[in-house]
C-alpha positions as CSV (number, residue, x, y, z in Angstrom):
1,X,0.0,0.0,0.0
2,X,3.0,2.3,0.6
3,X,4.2,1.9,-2.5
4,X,0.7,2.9,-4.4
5,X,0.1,5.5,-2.2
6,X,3.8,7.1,-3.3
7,X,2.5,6.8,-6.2
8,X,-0.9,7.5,-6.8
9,X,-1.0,11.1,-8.0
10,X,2.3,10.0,-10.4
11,X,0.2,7.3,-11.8
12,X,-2.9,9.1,-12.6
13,X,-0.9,12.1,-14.3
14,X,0.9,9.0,-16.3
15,X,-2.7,7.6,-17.6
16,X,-3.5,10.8,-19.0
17,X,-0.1,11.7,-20.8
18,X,0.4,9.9,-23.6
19,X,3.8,8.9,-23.3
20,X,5.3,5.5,-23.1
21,X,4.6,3.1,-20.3
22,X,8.4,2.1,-19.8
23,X,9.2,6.0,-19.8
24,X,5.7,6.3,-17.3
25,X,6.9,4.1,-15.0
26,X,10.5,5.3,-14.9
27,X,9.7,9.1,-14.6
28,X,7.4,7.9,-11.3
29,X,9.9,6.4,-9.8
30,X,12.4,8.7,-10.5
31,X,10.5,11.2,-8.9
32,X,9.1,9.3,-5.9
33,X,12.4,7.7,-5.1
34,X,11.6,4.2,-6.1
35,X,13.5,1.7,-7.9
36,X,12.6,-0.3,-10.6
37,X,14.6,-3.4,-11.6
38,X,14.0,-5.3,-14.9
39,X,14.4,-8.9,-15.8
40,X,14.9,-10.7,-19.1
41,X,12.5,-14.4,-18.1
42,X,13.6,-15.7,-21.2
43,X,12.7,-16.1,-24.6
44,X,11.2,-18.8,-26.9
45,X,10.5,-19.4,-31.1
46,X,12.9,-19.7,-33.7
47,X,15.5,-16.8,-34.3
48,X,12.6,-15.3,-37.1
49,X,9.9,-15.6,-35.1
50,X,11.0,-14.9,-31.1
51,X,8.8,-14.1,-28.0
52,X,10.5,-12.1,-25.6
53,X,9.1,-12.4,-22.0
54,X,10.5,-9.2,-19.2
55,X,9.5,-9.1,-15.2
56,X,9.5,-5.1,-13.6
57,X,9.6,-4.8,-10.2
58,X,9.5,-1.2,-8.6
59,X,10.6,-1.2,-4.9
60,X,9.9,1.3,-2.2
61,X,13.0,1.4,-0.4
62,X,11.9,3.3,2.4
63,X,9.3,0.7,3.4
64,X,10.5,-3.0,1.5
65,X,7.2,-3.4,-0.7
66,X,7.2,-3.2,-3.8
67,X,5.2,-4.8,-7.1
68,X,5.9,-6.7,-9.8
69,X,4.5,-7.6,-13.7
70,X,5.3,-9.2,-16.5
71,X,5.1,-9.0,-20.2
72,X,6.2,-10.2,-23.9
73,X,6.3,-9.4,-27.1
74,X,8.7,-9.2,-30.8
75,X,11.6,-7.4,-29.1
76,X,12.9,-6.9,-25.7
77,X,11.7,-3.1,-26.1
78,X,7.9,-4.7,-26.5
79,X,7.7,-7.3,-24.1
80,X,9.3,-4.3,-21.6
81,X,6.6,-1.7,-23.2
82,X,4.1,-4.6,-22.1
83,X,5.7,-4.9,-18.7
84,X,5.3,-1.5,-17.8
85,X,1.5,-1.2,-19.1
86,X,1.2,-4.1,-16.8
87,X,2.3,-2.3,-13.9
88,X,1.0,0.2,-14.4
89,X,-2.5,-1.2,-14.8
90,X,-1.8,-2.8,-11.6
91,X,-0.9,0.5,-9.5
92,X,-4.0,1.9,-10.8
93,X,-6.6,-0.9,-10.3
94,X,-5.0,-1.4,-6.6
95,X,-5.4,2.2,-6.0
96,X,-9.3,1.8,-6.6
């Protein structure tokens, strides 16, 4: 709850700026002191046809909570796009 509640203004001013998630979700952290980690799960298909899955986490580090989501896609850049939409789809329905 810490964590959303860092967040909450940040999150609703991202959903109404059209700007990319993965730059959405950095900027809010940036500016609420979190940190967000990403992680490369793996990926799968042959080499002309590959599925990229990524995990973001952003930590509070004041408090030790934090939230995670995943996402694919094409390219690393997509699946991390699709993280970060995830997440941020997250903070907002957990802020409701």
């Amino acid at each position: 709850r810490h964590v959303l509640a860092a967040f909450e203004g940040r999150i609703e001013y991202a959903l109404d700026n059209r700007i990319d998630a993965r730059s959405q979700l950095q900027e809010l952290a940036s500016r609420d002191g979190a940190h967000v980690t990403w992680d490369e799960l793996g990926e799968d298909g042959p080499p002309h046809d590959r599925t990229f899955t990524v995990a973001v986490q952003v930590a509070d580090e004041a408090d030790g909570r934090a939230l995670q989501a995943t996402g694919s896609g094409r390219s690393k850049q997509e699946a991390q796009q699709a993280a970060a939409a995830a997440l941020l789809s997250l903070m907002d329905r957990d802020q409701g």
